[in-house]
C-alpha positions as CSV (number, residue, x, y, z in Angstrom):
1,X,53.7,1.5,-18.1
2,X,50.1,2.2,-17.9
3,X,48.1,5.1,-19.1
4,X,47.7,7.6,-15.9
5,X,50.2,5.3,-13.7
6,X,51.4,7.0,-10.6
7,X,53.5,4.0,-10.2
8,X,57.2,3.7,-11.0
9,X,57.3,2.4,-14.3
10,X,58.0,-0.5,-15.6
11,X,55.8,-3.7,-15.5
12,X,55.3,-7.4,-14.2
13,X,55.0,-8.5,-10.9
14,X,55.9,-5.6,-9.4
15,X,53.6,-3.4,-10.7
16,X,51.4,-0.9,-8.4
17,X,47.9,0.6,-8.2
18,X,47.9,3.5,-11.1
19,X,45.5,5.2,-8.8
20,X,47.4,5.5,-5.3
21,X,50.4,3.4,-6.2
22,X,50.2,1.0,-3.8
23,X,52.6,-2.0,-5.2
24,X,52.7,-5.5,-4.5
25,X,49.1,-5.8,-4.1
26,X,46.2,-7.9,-6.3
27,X,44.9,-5.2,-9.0
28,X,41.7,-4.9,-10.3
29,X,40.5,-3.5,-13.7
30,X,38.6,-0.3,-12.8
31,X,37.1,2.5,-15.1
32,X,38.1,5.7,-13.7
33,X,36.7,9.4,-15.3
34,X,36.8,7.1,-18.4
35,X,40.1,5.1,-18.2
36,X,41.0,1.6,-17.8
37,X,43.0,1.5,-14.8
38,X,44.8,-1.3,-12.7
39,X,43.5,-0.4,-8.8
40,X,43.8,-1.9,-5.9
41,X,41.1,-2.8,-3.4
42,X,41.1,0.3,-1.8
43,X,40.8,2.3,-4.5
44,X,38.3,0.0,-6.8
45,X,35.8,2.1,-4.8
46,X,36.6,4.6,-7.2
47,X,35.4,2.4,-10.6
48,X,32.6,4.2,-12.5
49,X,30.6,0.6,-13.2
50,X,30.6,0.0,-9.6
51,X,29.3,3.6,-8.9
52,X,26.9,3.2,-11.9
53,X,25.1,0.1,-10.0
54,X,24.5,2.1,-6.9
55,X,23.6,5.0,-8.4
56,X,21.0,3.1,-10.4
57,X,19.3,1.3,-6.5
58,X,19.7,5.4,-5.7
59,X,17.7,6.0,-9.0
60,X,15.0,3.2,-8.2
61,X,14.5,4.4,-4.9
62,X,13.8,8.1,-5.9
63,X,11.6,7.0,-8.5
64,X,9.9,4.7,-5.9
65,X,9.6,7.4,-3.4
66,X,7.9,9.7,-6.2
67,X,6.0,7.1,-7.3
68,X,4.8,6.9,-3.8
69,X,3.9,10.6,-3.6
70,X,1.8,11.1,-6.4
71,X,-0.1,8.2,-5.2
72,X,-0.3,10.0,-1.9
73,X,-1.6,13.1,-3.8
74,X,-3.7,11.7,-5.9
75,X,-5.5,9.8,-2.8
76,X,-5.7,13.2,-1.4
77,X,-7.3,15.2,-4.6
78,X,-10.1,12.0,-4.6
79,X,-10.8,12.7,-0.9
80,X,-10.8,16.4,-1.4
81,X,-12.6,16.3,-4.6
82,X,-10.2,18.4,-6.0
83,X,-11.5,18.5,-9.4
84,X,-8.4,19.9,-11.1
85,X,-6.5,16.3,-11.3
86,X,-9.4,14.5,-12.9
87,X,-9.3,13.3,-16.7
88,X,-10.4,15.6,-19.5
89,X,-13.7,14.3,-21.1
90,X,-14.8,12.5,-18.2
91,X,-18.2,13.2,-17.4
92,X,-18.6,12.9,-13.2
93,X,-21.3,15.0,-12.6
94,X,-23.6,12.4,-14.8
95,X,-21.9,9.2,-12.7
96,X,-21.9,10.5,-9.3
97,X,-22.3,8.0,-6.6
98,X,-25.2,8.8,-5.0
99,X,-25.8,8.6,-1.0
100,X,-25.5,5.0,0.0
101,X,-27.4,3.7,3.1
102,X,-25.8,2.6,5.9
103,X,-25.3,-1.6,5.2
104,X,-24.9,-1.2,1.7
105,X,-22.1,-3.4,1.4
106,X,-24.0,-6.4,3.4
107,X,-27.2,-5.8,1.5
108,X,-25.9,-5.8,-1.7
109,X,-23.5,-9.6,-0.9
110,X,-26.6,-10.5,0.7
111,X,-28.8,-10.2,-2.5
112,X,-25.9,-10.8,-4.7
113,X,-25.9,-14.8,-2.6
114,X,-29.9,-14.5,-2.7
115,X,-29.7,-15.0,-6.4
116,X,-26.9,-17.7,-6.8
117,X,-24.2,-15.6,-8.0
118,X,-20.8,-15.7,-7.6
119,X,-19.0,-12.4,-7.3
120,X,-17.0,-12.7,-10.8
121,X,-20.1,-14.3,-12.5
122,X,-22.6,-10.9,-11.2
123,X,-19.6,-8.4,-12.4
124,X,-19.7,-10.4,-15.8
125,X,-23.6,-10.5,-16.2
126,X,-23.7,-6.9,-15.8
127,X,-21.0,-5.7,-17.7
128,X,-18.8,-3.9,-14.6
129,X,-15.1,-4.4,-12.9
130,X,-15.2,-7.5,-10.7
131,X,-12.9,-4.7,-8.5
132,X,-15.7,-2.3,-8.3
133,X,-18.1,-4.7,-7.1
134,X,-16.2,-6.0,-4.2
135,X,-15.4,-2.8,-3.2
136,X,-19.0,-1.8,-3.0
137,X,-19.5,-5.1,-1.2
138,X,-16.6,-3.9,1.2
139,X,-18.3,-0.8,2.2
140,X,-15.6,0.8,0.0
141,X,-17.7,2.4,-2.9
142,X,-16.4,6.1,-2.1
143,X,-13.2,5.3,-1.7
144,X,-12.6,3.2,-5.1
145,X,-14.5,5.8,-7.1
146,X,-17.5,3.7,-8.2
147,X,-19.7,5.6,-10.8
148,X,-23.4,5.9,-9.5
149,X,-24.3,4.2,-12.9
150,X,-22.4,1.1,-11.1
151,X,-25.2,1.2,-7.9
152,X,-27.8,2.0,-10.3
153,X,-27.2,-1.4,-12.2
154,X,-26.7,-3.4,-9.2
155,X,-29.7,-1.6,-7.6
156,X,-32.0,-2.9,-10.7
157,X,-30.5,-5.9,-11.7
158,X,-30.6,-7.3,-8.1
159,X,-33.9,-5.2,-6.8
160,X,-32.1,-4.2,-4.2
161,X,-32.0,-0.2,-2.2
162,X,-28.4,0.2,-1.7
163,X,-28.7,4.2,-1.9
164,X,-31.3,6.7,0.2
165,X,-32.8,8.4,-3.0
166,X,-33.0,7.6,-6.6
């Protein structure tokens, strides 16, 4: 007989589930509050490794769902301007991005194409992210945090206005 058997001793063929004791049914092994037992269908629901599986989706989708909060909040301090979130030893008031005029975006692809350059190739002449330049092609400057030293550069390198006042 079985540790924890509720079933009627003895073994072989006729043994039963030593969770419900159900006999004459196909058992499974099961780990139940830490013991090997011999369950049956209905109650292999009750085996911690199947439990530990599910609860480790449940565990990725919290994570994923905090994940996707502090993205939504840190969105939401950049649009705010919440300066309390930003990183220590940054200096921001030195890189702000200064007012951009209307068509920035266009003007800046327009002489970006005027000189022959490839988007990747302009981002590695000047030493900046490939991402930050598309997003200031995009209109999208504000929104992806590009430093003002980032217009600046482009602004000289390119001879181009792409902001109302230097």
């Amino acid at each position: 007989m079985a540790k924890y058997s509720t079933g009627s001793g003895g073994g072989g063929a006729g043994e039963s589930c030593e969770l419900c004791g159900t006999s004459g049914v196909e058992l499974h092994a099961a780990n139940v509050a830490g013991a090997q037992l011999e369950v049956c269908s209905d109650c292999a629901e009750h085996d911690d490794n199947a439990k530990t599986t599910s609860s480790s989706s449940d565990q990725d989708e919290r994570n994923r769902r905090k994940r996707a909060a502090q993205n939504t909040a840190q969105m939401h301090d950049a649009a705010a301007g919440d300066a309390s979130h930003w990183e220590e030893g940054a200096d921001y008031d030195d890189d702000q991005l200064p007012y951009l005029v209307d068509d920035y975006g266009q003007q800046l692809t327009k002489a970006r194409q005027d000189e022959g350059l490839q988007l990747e190739e302009l981002a590695d002449e000047l030493g900046i992210d490939e991402s930050d330049l598309l997003a200031v092609e995009q209109g999208r400057a504000t929104q992806a945090n590009v430093g003002g030293s980032v217009i600046v550069t482009l602004e000289d390198y390119l001879d181009v206005e792409l902001s109302e006042s230097r």
